[in-house]
N, C-alpha and C positions, 0 to 999 in steps of 0.2 A: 842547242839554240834555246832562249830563255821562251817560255811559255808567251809574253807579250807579243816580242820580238816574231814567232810564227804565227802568234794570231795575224799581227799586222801583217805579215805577208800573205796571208790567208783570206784577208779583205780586199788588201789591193790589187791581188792578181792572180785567187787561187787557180781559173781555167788555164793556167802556164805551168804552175808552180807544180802540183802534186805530179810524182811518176806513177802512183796505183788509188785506185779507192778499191776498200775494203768492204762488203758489205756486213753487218756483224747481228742486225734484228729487226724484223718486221716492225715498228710501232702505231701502225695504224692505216686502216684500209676501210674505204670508201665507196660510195658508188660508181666513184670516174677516177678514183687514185688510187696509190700505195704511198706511207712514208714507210723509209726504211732509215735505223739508223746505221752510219758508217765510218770511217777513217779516211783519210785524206792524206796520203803517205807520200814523205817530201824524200828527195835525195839522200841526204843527211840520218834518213831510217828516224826522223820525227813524223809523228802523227799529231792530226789534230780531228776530232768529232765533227760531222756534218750531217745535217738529213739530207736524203735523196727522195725526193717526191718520183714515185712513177705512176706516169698514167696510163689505165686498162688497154690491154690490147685493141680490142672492141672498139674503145674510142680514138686511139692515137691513129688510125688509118682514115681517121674521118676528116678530109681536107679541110674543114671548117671550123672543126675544134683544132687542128694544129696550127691554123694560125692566130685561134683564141690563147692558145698558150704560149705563140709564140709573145702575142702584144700582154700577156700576165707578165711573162719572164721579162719584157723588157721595160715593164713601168716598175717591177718587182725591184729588177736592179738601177735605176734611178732614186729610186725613194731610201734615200740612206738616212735612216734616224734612228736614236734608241731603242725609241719603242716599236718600230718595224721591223719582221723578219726580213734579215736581209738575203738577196738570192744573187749566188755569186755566179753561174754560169746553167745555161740551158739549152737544149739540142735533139733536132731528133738524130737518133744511132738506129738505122734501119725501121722496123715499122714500134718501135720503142718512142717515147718522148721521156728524156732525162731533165730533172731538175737539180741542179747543187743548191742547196739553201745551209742557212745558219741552223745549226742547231739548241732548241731548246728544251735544260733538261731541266722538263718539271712535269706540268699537268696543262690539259686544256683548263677553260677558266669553264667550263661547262662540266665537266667530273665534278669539280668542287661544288656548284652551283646545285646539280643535281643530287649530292650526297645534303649539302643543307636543307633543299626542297623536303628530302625527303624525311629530314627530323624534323623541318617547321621552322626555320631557328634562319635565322640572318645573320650576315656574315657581321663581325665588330665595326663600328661604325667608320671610325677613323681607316681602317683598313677597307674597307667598302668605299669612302671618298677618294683614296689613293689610288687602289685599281682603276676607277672610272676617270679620275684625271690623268692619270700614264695613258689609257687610250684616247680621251681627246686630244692629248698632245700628237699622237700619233694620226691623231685624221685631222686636224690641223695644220701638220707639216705635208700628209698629200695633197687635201684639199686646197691649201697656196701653191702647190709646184708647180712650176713655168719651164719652160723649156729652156734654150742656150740663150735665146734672143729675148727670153724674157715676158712670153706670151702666156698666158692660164696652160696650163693641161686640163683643168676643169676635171678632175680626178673624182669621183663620187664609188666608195665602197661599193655600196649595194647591199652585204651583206654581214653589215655589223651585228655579232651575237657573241654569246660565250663561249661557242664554237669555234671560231675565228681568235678568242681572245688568249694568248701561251703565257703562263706564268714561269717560272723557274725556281728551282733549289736558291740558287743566288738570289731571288726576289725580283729578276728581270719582269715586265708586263710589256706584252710586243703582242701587237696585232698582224694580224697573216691571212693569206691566201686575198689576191684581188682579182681571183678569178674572174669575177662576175662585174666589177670594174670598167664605169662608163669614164672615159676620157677623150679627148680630140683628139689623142693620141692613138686611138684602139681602135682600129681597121674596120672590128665586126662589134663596137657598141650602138644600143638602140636606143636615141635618147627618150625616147617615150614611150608610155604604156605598161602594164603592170608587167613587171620582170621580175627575176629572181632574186633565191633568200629565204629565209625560215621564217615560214607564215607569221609566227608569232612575233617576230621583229621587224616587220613590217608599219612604216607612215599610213597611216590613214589616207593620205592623200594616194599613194599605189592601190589602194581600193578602188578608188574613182577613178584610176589610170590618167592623174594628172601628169604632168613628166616630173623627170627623176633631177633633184637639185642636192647641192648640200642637206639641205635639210632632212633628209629620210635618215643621213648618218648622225645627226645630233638625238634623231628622235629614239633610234635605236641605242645609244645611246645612255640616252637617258632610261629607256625601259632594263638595259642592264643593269643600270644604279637601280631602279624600283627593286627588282627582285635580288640584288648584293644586299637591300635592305631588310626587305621580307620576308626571304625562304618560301617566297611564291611565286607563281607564274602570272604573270600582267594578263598576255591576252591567249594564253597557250590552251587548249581545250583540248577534250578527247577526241573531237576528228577535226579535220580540216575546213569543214564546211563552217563550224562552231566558233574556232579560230579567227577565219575572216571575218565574219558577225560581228565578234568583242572586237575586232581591229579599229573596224569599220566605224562602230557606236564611239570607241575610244572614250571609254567610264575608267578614269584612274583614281582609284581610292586614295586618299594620302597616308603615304608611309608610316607618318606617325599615331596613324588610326591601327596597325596592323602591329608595330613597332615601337613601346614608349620612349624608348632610347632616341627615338629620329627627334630632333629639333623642328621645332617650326620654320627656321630658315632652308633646312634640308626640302621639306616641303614647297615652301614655294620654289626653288631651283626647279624640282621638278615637276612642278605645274607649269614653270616656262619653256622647260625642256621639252614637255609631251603635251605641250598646246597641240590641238586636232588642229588648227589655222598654222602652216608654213609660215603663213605671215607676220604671226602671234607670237611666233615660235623664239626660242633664245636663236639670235641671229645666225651664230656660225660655230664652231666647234672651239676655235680660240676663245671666245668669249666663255663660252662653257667650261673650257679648263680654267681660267681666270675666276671664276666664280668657284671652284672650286678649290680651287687652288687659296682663295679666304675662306670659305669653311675650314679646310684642315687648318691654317693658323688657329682658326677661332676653337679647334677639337682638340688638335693635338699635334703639333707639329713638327714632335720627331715620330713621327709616322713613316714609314721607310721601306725601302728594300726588306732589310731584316723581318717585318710582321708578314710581307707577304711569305717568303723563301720560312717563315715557320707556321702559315697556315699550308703551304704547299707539302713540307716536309712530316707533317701531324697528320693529313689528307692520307700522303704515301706512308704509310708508317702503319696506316689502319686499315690499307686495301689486301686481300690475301690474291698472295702471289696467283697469277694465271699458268696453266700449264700452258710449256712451249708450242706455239703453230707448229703442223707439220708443212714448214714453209721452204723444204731444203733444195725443191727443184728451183724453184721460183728465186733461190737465193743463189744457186748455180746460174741462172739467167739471165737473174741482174749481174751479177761478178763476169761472165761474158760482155754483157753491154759497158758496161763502166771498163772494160779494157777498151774495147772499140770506143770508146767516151773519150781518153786519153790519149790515144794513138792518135784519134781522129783531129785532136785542138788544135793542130797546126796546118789543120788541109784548108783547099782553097776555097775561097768563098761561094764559088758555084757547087759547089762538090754536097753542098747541101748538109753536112755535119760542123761547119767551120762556128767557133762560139757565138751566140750571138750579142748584137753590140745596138745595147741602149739607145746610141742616138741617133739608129735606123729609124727609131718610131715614126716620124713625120715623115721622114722620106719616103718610106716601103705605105704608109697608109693614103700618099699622095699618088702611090702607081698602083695600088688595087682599084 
């Protein structure tokens, strides 16, 4: 089967399609997760790459977090765009919570970030507008999602950073995890009051615990263009207490004082971007990429996949290898679970393993 040909079957309907996942390398652990990468093994003895997010034991028994994960997994697999990681099936397998997501093979956009920070040095311009426009598009397209009838989901990140933001070898830029993800949709979102996220990408206004709108994801944002520009941290300090302070005051130098390469219309973008007034603020995140989206004409406008997929590949090229986790129980335990992950996709809906199905959201958050 042609490499296309199994992706696409692989989107439409991997929770059917594979008979084994494989698990093949830890790539990254957390304080409430694991991503593992793995294989997705069809009939036909074709494979195709996936990440498996697992979440901690410790948490996954926690009746409140699984059904935070379960309303993640299921706005995860609603939001099908380029620039979203897309999440094809999820479930808990005994006291386990399994995630199947897309996999992306590059770098956090926070690696990179923090290897510039630490020479001083900003990322190239044109390639710095590009990144930050592939995620506005990307919180743009949740930010409008509506449901079947056509109503908001009223979708708000929460926790846009560079943490959240996955590059690729190919030059992909896909935003991920909506864990923390207020929607009408989301059983256990709280729409007001300071909530979660990485202090430093935090609105001014979650200081003052005004409630949580679009606009906290445009402001974030825009603090990622500040520092794609810079090779600094906006309001990041050495403790947390420090952090909220600079959040709070919201003193943004202009780019091109830090930067002589930034343009002055870069500038002002982002003094509309990271107005401290919501009000003030560039309205919504569509607008944001449209404003950006003329800058790179006006820069350089074959700016592309390609610069990112050769800052990602220049990044990886100059990191020295890590030795191997000794991770091989933990990889025996998942390769148990993902058999029962498999066996389990066609059991019965109450049976409490059965995949779950996107357009439960409103239903299942109108009977809690």
């Amino acid at each position: 089967m042609s490499t296309p040909a199994r992706h696409a079957r692989l989107s439409t309907n991997l929770r059917l399609a594979p008979t084994r996942y494989e698990p093949v390398a830890r790539i990254a652990t957390g304080g409430m997760a694991e991503v593992w990468r793995a294989n997705a093994v069809f009939e036909d003895g074709e494979s195709h790459p996936v990440a498996i997010k697992r979440v901690l034991p410790q948490l996954a028994t926690d009746p409140r977090f699984r059904r935070m994960f379960e309303d993640e997994a299921r706005l995860g697999m609603l939001l099908k765009h380029a620039n979203i990681v897309r999440i094809y099936d999820a479930r808990a397998v005994g006291d386990s919570l399994l995630m199947i997501m897309e996999l992306v093979d590059g770098a956090p956009l926070k690696a990179l970030t923090d290897h510039a920070i630490a020479r001083g040095v900003g990322f190239p311009l044109a390639a710095a507008l590009y990144i930050a426009r592939e995620l506005c598009r990307a919180l743009a397209h949740a930010h409008d999602a509506t449901d079947r009838e056509g109503r908001p989901l009223s979708v708000v990140h929460r926790d846009v950073s560079p943490h959240n933001v996955l590059l690729g070898r190919d030059g992909a830029v896909k935003l991920a995890d909506f864990g923390l993800a207020n929607a009408t949709s989301n059983a256990d979102a709280d729409p007001g009051g300071m909530v979660g996220g990485k202090l430093g990408y935090l609105a001014p206004e979650l200081i003052a615990q005004q409630p949580t709108t679009h606009a906290i994801d445009v402001f974030a944002a825009g603090i990622v263009l500040w520092e794609l520009l810079t090779g600094r941290r906006l309001f990041g300090r050495d403790t947390d207490e420090e952090t909220v302070r600079a959040v709070a005051r919201c003193e943004v130098v202009p780019p091109s004082h830090l930067n002589p390469a930034v343009p002055a219309t870069v500038d002002a973008l982002l003094a509309r971007a990271l107005h401290p007034d919501p009000a003030q603020r560039t309205p919504d995140a569509r607008t944001l990429a449209d404003a950006l989206d003329a800058l790179i004409a006006a820069t350089d406008d074959a700016v592309g996949p390609k610069d990112v997929g050769l800052l990602v590949g220049l990044f990886l090229a100059g990191q020295r290898k890590k030795p191997a986790e000794p991770v091989e129980d933990v990889a025996a335990l998942l390769a148990a679970e993902l058999e029962r992950f498999v066996l389990d996709a066609d059991a019965r809906p109450d049976a409490g393993t059965a995949p779950l199905d996107p357009a439960e959201f409103l239903t299942l958050r109108a009977h809690r």
